[in-house]
N, C-alpha and C positions, 0 to 999 in steps of 0.2 A: 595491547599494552607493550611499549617498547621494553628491550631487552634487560634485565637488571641483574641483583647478583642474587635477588632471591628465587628471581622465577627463571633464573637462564639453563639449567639442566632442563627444568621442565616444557620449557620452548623449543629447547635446539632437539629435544628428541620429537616432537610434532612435525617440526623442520626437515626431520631426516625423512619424514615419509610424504615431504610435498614437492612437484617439482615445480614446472611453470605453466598453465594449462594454454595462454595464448599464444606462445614458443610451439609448445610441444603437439597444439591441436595443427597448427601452423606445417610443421617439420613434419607430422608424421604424413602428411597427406602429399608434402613436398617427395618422400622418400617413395610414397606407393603409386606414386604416378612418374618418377624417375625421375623428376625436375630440379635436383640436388645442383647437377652440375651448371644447371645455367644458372642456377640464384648465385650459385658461388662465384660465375663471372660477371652478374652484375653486381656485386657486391663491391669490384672495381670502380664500379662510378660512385658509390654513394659515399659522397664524402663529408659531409655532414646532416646531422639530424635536430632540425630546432621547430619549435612550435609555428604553424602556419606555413611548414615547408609546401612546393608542391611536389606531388609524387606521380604527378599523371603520366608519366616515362615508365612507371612501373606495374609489374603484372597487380593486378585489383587483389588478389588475398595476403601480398608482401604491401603494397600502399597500407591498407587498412590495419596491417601490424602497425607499421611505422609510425603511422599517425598516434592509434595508441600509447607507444611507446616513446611520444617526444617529448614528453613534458618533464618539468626538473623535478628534484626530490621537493617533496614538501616541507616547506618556510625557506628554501633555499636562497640567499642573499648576495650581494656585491658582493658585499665585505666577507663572504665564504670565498667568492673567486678571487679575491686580491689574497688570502691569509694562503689559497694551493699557491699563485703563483708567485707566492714569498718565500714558499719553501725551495719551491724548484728552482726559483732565480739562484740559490745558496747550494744546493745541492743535486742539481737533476743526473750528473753523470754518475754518481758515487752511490745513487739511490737507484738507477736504473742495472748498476750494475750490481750490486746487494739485491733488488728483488729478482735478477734473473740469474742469482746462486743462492744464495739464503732464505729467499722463496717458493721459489723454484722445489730444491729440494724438502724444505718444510710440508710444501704439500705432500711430499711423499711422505710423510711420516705421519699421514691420516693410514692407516691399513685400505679401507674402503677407495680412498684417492687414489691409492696407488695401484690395488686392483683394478680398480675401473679404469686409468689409463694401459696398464698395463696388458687388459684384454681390450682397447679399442686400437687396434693392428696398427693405423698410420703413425699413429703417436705412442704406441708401445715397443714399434718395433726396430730394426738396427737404424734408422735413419732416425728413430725417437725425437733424442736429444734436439736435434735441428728443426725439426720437423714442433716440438714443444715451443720450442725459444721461439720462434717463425708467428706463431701465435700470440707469443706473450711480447716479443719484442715494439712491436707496433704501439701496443699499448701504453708499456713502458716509455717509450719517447714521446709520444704524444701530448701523453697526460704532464709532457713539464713543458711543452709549446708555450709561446702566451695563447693566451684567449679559448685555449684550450674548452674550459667548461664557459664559454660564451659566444664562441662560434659555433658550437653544435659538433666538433670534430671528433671529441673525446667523447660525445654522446654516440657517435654513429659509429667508433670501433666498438668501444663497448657492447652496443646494442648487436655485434655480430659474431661479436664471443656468446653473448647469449643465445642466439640461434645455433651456435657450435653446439654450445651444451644442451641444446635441447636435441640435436640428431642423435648427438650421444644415448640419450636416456632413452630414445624410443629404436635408435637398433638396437640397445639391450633388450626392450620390452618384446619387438619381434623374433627376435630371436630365442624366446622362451628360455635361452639357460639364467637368466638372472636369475640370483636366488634374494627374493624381495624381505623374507624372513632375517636372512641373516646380513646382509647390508642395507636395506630401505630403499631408498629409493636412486637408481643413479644420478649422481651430480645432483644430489638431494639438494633444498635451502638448505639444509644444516651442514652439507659441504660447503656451499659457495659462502656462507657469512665465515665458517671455520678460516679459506682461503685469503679471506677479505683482512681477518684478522694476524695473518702468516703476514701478509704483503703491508701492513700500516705498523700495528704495535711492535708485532716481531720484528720487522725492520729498525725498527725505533729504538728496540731493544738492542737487535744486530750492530748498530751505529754508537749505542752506550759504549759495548763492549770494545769496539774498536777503537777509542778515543776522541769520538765526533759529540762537541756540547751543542747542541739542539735546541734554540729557546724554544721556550713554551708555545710563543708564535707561532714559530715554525713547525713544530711537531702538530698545532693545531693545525694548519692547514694542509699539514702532509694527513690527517684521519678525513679535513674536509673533500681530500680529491677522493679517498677512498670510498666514503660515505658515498658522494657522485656515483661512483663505479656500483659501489653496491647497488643502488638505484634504478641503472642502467642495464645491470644484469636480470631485473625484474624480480628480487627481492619484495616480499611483502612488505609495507613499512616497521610493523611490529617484529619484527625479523633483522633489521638492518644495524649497525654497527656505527653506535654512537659518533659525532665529531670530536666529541672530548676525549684528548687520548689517554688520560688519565682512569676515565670510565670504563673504556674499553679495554685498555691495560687491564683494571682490575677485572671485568669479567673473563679475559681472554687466561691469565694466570687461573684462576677460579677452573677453568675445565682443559686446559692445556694437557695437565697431565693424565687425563682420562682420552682425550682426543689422540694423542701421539704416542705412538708404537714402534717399537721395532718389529719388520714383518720382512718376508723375502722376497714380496713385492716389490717395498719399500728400499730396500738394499739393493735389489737388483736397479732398480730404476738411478739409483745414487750411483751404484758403477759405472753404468750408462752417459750421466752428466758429466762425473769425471772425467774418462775416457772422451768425450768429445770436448771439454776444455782444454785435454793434452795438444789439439790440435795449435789453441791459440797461446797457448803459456807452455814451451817445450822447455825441456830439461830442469834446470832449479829453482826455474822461476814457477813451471807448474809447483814446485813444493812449497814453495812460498805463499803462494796463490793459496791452495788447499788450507796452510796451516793458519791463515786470513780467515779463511769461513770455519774452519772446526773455532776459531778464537771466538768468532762471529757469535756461531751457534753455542758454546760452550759445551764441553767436554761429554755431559750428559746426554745434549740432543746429536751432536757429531755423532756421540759411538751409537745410539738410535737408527741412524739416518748411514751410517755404516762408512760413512768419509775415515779416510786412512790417515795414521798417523804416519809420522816423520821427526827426522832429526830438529827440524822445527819447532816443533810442538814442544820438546823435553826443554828446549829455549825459551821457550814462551814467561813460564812463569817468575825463572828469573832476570828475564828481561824485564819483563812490568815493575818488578820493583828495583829498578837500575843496575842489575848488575848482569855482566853476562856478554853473550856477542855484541862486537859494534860495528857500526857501517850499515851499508845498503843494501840493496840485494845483490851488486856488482861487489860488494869488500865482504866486510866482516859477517854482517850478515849470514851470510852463506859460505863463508870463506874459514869463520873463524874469528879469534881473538877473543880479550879477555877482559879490554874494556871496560870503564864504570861509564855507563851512558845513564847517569840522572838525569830523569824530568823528558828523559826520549822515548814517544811513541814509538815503538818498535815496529808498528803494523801500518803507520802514517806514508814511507814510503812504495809498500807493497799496494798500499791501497792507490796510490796515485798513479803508480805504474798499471794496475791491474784494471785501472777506470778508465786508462786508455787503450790497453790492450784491448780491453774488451768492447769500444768501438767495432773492433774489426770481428769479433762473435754476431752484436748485432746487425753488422751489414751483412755478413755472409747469411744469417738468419732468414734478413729481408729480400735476399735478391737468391738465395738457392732454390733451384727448380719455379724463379719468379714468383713464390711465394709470400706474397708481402704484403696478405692480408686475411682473417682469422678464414676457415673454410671447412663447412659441414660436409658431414662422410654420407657415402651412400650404403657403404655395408661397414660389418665390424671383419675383421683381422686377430689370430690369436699368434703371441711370438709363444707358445708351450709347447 
């Protein structure tokens, strides 16, 4: 039974104790015979993943995933692929760069998310931030290509974030300290549909808040790339996260605030994100930046999620409703003044600036340590 608002607690807690058994039977066998690191450099060639590929280049027990794993979500349609790449044609920069801050960090505001990255060493530890982005950026861009969900492109990153998370789940399981009682399962289904719904609705939501009017269109086709992603992650179907973003809106609202914590995981990991955007947004335009995502996030999940405040923020509200600093980030803005700026998005020029700067977060992402594509671990790493 797909997800609804009656039976959705009682699903996503079944969820949290299942992970992916063809992933995970897959990974852990990759992991005990030590073959991690060469699936990770073939993972270099495989650049797309569509029905009746051939895979005879590839070792027989990674072939026989793949195959499995080609086919699209079920009833999936054209008119799904034209409605993603409706959205992305209108918004691919401004949404790449919202999911890899306002998503990004919302994942940390699962406690269990942020634990489990934050004891999996490569991605927990001081390199984190880069070493995270690296992973999600790929995807990020991808997914607003054309042809993206019709070339098989955006099926075959996907499907290797899925084998990420499945090394994940099984060095916790070798490694005996999991505690399976008190968080489930790692990178449980009930994480990754949680994630699914940080990166579409909450985005969507992120966008309201910023100033961006979203048709209905659009918003539909930004839940149909997600719904793909779900898919491709190996989500069960009864599991997966409606196209309707309205639907999932209301379920995502319905357990949001049981799902997201303040934890010192969770904070710790937000410092971390921070601290590596200072690299690309230095001096007031970092505050700028920041005071963009705490708006994003609103004031509740920011002070969650532990993002700091600033001279900004105390701006904020009387900006939105006209009065207050004017100019750009270059004048008033940041400079001062007194200003009546009716009917002026205050956050429109931050965001414009910050969707180019951020260009240069995801190349450095893509091309640091040549990492520029998702890559399963052979052991875990603790930063404690």
């Amino acid at each position: 039974m797909p997800l609804t608002t009656q039976n959705v607690e009682q699903e996503l807690e079944l969820a949290n104790q299942a992970g992916d058994p063809p992933a995970d039977q897959l990974v852990s066998d990759l992991i005990d015979k030590k073959e991690v690191d060469g699936i990770n450099a073939l993972f270099r060639t495989i650049g797309t993943l569509k029905p009746g590929q051939d895979h005879s280049n590839l070792p027989p027990r990674l072939a026989d995933f793949l195959r499995e794993a080609e086919s699209p979500p079920p009833g999936w349609t054209d008119a799904d692929s034209t409605a993603v790449e409706g959205f992305f044609r209108h918004y691919h920069g401004d949404a790449s760069m919202l999911q890899g801050t306002v998503g990004l960090i919302g994942t940390y505001l699962s406690p269990t998310g942020a634990f489990t990255l934050r004891s999996t060493g490569r991605l927990g530890g001081v390199d984190g931030p880069g070493r995270r982005l690296s992973q999600s950026s790929r995807l990020f861009i991808d997914m607003g290509n054309a042809d993206a969900t019709r070339d098989g492109s955006l099926a075959a990153d996907v499907t290797k974030v899925r084998l990420v998370h499945a090394s994940v789940r099984q060095l916790h399981k070798k490694s005996g300290k999991w505690d399976y009682a008190k968080w489930g399962e790692p990178v449980s289904q009930k994480y990754t549909t949680g994630a699914i719904c940080v990166f579409s609705v909450q985005i969507l939501e992120a966008m309201k808040n910023l100033g961006f009017d979203v048709s209905k269109e659009d918003a539909h086709g930004f839940m149909c790339a997600w719904h793909y992603v779900n898919h491709y992650l190996g989500t069960p179907d009864k599991w997966m996260v409606p196209k309707d973003a309205d639907e999932t809106g209301r379920l995502w609202r319905q357990v949001r605030d049981n799902e997201w914590k303040k934890s010192d995981d969770g904070v710790f990991m937000t410092k971390q994100a921070v601290d590596f955007y200072k690299k690309f947004f230095p001096g007031p335009v970092h505050d700028a930046f920041i005071a963009m995502v705490r708006h994003a996030f609103t004031d509740k999940y920011a002070d969650m999620a532990g993002l700091p405040k600033g001279v900004l923020d105390l701006a904020a509200q009387p900006l939105s409703t006209g009065h207050g600093l004017a100019g750009g980030i270059g004048g008033g803005l940041l400079g001062g003044g007194a200003e009546k700026v009716t009917g002026v998005n205050p956050y429109k020029e931050i965001i414009g600036i910050a969707s180019k700067a951020y260009n240069e977060v995801e190349r450095y992402a893509l091309t640091h340590d040549q990492d520029d594509q998702p890559q399963m671990h052979q052991e875990l790493g603790d930063d404690r």
